[in-house]
Structures are given as C-alpha cells and as structure tokens.
C-alpha positions as CSV (number, residue, x, y, z in Angstrom):
1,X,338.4,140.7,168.4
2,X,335.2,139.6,167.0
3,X,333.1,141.3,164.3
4,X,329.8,140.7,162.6
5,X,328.1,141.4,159.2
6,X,324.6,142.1,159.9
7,X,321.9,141.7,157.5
8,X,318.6,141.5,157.8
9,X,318.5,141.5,161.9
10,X,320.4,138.3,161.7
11,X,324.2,138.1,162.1
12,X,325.6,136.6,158.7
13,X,328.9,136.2,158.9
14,X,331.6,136.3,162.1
15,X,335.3,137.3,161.7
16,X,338.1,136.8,164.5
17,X,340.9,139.2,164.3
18,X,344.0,140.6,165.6
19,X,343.2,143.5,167.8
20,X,346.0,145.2,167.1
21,X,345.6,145.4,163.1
22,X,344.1,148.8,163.0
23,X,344.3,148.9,159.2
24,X,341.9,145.2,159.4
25,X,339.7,146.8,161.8
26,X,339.2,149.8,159.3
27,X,338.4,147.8,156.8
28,X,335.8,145.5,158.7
29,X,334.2,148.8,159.7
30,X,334.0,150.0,156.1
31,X,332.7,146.8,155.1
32,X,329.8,146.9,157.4
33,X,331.0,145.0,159.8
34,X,330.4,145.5,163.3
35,X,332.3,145.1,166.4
36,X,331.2,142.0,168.6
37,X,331.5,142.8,172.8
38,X,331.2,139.9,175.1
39,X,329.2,140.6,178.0
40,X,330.6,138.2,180.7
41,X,327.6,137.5,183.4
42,X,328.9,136.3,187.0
43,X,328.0,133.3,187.4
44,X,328.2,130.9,191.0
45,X,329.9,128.1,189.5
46,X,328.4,125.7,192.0
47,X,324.7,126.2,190.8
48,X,324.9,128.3,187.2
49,X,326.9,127.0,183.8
50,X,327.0,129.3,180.5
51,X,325.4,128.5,177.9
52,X,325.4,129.5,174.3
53,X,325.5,133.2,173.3
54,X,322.7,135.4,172.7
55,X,323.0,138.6,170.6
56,X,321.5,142.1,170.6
57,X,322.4,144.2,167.3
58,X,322.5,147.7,168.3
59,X,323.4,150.4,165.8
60,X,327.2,150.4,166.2
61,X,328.1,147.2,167.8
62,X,327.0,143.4,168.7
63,X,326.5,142.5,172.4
64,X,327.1,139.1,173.0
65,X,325.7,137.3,176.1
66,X,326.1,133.8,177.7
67,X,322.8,132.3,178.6
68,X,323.2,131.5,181.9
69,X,321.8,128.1,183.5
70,X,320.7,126.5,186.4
71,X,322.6,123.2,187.4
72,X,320.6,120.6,188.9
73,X,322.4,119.5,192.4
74,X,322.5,115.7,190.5
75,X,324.7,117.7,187.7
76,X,326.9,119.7,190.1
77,X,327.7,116.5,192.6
78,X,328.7,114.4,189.2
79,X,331.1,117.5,188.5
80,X,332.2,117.5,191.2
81,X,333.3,114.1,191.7
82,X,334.7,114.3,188.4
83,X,337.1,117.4,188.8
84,X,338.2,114.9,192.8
85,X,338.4,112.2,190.3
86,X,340.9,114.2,187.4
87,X,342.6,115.5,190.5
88,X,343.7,112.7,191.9
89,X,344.3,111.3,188.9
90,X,346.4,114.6,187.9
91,X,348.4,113.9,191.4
92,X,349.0,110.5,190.7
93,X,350.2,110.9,187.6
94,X,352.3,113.9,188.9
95,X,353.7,112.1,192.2
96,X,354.5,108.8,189.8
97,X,354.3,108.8,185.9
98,X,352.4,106.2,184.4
99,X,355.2,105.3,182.1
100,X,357.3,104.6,185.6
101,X,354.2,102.4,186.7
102,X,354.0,100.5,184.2
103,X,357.4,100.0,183.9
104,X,357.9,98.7,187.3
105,X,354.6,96.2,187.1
106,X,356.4,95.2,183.7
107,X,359.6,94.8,185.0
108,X,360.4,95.9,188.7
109,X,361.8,94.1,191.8
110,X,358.9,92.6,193.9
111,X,360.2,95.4,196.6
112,X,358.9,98.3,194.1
113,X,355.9,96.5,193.1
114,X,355.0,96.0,196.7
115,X,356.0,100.1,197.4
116,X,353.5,100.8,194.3
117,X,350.8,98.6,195.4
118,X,351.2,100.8,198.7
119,X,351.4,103.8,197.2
120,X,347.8,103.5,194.9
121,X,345.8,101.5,197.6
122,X,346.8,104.8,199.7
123,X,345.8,106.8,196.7
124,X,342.6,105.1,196.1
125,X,341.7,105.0,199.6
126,X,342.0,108.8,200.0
127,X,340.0,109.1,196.4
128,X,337.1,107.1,198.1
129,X,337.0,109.7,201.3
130,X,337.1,112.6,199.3
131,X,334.1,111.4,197.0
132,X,331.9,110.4,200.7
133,X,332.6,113.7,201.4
134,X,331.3,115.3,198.4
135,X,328.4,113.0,198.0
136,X,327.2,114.1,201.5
C-alpha cells in the first residue's frame, strides 16, 4: 500500500507499506499522510502502452493514473517480433539447455552435432515464418 505526504499541492514524499500493519497505517494517517489508489485504465495492448503516473490530490486520498499511449504500428510490429523472438528463444532454451549445446559442440559425437544442427536449422527456420507472418 502506497501513501503520500502532501504539501503544497505537490506530493513530497511516498511510503510503500504492508497492508496489513494497521498500527503503520494509523500512524501514516496521523502524520498526514494520505492513502495512494491506483487507477488501472484498460488498455488494448496491441495499440496503447502506460506510461508514467499522473496524480490528483483529493481531500482524503491520492489517485494515481497511468498515462495511457498510443503505439505507433512501427513500435508494436518491433514488439512483436521481439516477444516471437524471446519465445523461441525461451523454447529453445527449454526443449535443449544451452549448457547441453554447448557441451555437445565442445565435445559431442559427430552424430549429436549433426542431431543439433537439425534441431536449430528447424528452429530457426520456423523463427523466420513466424516473423513473415507478423511482418505482414
């Protein structure tokens, strides 16, 4: 939970606390401090992104908004080619560690070097689709 001493019109200070510590919370309250309530916007991931926060100091509390923002289609392509990209990166990494990879370049039979050469050109090839796809 998030409070704020006010002063001025201008927040001052900010305090994160435990919700639960109703004696804390007392004494923030006492102390001029008020409480700090996110306002959460919905947002279409696709075209928007959250910015930083903007605050409106009412008598008893802080309200907290994300500035929301427009992506440009430029931004959201790269984004998403980058979340394919960790993906499939994410899958390799989870279908082979790289530790094992490197180990068998290092070190392995030319049978499991050939069976990992298969294995990322399949990989690879697949990444390349998936980015065509996005990119149209």
């Amino acid at each position: 939970m998030r409070f704020g001493l006010v002063k001025d019109g201008k927040i001052i200070k900010e305090r994160n606390i435990d919700e639960t510590d109703l004696l804390l919370i007392a004494k923030m309250k006492a102390h001029s401090y008020l409480p700090i309530e996110d306002e959460i916007p919905v947002i279409d991931s696709e075209t928007q992104y959250c910015g930083t926060e903007e605050y409106a100091i009412e008598k008893d509390r802080i309200v907290a908004t994300k500035v929301i923002h427009e992506r440009s289609v430029e931004d959201a392509i790269q984004e998403k080619t980058n979340n394919v990209n960790q993906e499939t990166f994410d899958e390799i990494e989870a279908y082979m560690p790289i530790q094992q990879q490197v180990l068998i370049l290092a070190g392995g039979t030319v049978e499991e070097k050939a069976e990992l050469a298969v294995k990322m050109k399949v990989i690879r090839d697949a990444q390349r689709i998936l980015i065509q796809v996005i990119e149209e």
